[in-house]
N, C-alpha and C positions, 0 to 999 in steps of 0.2 A: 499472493495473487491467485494460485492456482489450488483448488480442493478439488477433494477425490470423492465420489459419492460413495456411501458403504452403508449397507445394510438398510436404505431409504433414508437415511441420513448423509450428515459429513460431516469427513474427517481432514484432519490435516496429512500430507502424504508422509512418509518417511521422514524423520526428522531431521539424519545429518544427507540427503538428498535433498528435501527441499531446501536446505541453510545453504548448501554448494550452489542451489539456483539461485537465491537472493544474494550471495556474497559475488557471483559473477552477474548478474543483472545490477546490482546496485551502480555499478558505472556510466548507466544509460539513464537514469534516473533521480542519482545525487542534484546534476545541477538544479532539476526540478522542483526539488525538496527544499531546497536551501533556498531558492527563491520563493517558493509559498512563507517557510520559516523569517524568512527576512521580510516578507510583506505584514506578517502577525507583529512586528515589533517590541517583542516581546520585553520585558522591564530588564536590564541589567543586575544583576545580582538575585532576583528572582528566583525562587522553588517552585519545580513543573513538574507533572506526571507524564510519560509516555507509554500511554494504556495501549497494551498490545504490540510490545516494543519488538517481538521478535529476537532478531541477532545483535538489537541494537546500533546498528551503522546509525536509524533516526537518533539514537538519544545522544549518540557522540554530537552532531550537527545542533541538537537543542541547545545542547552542554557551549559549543561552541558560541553559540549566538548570544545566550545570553553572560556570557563572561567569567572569569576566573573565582569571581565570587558569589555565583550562584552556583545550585546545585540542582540534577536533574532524577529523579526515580524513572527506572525501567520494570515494567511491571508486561508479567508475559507466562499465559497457562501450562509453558511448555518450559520444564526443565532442564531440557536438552541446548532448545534455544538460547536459554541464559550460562549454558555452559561457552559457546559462543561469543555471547556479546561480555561476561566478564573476561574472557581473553584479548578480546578486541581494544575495552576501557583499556587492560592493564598494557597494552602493547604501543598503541599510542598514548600514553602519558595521562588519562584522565579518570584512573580509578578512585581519588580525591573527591572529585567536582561528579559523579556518578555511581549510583549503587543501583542493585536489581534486587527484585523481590517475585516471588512467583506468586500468581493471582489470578483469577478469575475475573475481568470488567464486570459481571453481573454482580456482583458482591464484593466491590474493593475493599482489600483489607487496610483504611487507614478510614481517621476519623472526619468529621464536619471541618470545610474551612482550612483544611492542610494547606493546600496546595495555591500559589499566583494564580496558575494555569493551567491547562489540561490539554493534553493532546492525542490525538488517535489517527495513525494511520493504516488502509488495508486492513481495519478489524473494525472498529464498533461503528454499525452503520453499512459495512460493508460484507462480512459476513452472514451469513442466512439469520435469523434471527431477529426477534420482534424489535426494532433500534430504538423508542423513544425510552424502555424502563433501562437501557443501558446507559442514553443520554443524561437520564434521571440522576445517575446511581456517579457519571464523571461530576455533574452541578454540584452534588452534596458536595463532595470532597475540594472542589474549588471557591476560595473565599469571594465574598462580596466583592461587585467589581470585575474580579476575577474571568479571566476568558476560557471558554470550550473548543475549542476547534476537531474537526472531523476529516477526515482528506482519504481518497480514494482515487484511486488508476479509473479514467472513464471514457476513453476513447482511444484508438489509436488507429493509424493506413501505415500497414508494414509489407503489403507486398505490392510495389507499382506497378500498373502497367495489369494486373490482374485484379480489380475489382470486382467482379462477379464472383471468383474462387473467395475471395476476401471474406465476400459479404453470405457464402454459404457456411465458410468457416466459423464465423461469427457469428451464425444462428444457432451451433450448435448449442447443446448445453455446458459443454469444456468455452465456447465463446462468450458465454452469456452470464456465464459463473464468476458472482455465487447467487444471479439471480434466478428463477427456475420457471419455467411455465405455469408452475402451480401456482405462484405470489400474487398476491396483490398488487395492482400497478403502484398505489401509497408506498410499497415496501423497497420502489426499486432507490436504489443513492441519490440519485438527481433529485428526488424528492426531500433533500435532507432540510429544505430551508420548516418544511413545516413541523420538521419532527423538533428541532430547537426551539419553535415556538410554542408548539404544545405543551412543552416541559417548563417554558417562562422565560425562558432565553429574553435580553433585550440585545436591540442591537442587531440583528441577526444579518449576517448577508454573505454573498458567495462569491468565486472570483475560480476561473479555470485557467491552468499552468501550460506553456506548451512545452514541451521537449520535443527537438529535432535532429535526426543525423543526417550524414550526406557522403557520398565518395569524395575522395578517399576515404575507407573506414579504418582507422585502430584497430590492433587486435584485442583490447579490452574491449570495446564497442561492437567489434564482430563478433566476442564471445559472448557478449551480454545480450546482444540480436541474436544468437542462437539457443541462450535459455530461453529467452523472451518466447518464441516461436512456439517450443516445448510448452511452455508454461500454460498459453494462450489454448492452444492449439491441438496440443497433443494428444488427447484423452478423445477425440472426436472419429477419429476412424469406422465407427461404428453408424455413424450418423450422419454422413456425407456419403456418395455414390464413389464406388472403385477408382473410377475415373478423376475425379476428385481428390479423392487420398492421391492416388499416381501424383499428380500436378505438385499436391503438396510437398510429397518426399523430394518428388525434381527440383522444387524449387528453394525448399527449405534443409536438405539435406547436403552440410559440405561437400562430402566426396561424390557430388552431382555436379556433371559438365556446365550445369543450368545452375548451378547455386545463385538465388537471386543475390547475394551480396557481393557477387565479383564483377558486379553490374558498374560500368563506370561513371552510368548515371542514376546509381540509386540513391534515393530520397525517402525515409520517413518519419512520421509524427506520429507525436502521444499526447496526452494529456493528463491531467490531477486536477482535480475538481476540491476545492478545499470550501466549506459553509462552517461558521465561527458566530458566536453571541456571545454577550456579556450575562454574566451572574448578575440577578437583584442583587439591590441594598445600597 
């Protein structure tokens, strides 16, 4: 979710820093997952790609869905990351049914036709980057038939009762990331049903996931709403007025009297916007 701008580019931030944010946010946004995954009804015993798999929590849940006699490839630029999700496979039971491979989306290392299915979540389409030669480059490798899917984080109200702060927060470039001022509005995700079509996609269509919390909250759910917050949010200081920042820290910082989560009527929502097409032939 969260990149760091460097040098008029991005980067990914810290490796086992950001892996600590997604291994405690994954709790606030599994059930998400699993319900877009279960809406794709993917084939039982089936071979999937999970392009840009990160730590892997997605590819254990693919692996899960579609059954003990399929198998899933995690495929992920970051080496670090995959030191992660192979610990993960091997710790709940499914190093069998899941292997990782390090790669690049822009140039998948496997050949025409490999794969059932193709999946991409928070990476192609959602990072900065041109999205249709990436769309291009998941098709080859998925057979005829064969489905693409794309799925990214596209909305969320995480602080009630402060909309205005919300909605300054989320101008920023840390709120708007990893889309930029600079981009093409074609370039922003919501855009994604025409980038599958450009590419030949049939079939194409889109469907948005809600996830919701509420008081009482979990401490898994309060930890995963206070990466979240970082995640979103945190790189912004620069770009919001003092006043602003204050609000945020009040409200977003534990050891604040004001922590919005001790709120006993707090409420919020997210979203995952998932756009999916079939392979000619």
């Amino acid at each position: 979710m969260k990149k760091e701008q460097h040098n008029g580019g991005w980067k990914i931030p810290e490796t086992d820093t950001y892996a600590n944010q997604l291994l405690g946010f994954n709790p606030l946004r599994e059930p998400t997952i699993r319900s877009a995954i279960a809406a794709l009804q993917l084939p039982p015993g089936s071979r999937g790609l999970d392009a840009g798999c990160g730590i892997g929590s997605h590819t254990a849940l693919l692996a899960e869905a579609i059954g003990p006699d399929g198998h899933v490839t995690g495929l992920d630029v970051s080496s670090g990351f995959l030191v992660y999700a192979r610990e993960m496979a091997a710790r709940i039971g499914l190093s069998e049914r899941v292997s990782f491979q390090e790669g690049d989306v822009r140039e998948l290392p496997f050949g025409e036709d490999t794969f059932d299915w193709v999946w991409s979540v928070d990476c192609v389409g959602y990072a900065p980057q041109v999205p249709p030669p990436r769309i291009r480059e998941l098709a080859r490798v998925t057979k005829p038939g064969g489905r693409v899917a794309i799925m990214a984080w596209s909305s969320q109200h995480l602080l009630p009762g402060y909309p205005l702060l919300e909605a300054r927060l989320n101008a920023t470039a840390a709120g708007i990331a990893p889309f930029t001022a600079e981009m093409r509005p074609e370039r922003h995700f919501l855009r994604a049903l025409g980038w599958l079509r450009d590419v030949g996609l049939k079939d194409v269509t889109a469907r948005t996931f809600l996830g919701d919390v509420h008081a009482p909250l979990g401490e898994d759910i309060r930890a995963a709403l206070m990466s979240l917050f970082d995640m979103r949010w945190g790189g912004a200081e620069s770009e919001v007025t003092p006043e602003d920042w204050a609000a945020y820290q009040r409200l977003c910082q534990p050891e604040s009297p004001d922590f919005i989560l001790d709120l006993p009527d707090y409420y919020a929502f997210f979203t995952y916007t998932l756009f999916h097409g079939q392979v000619a032939g």
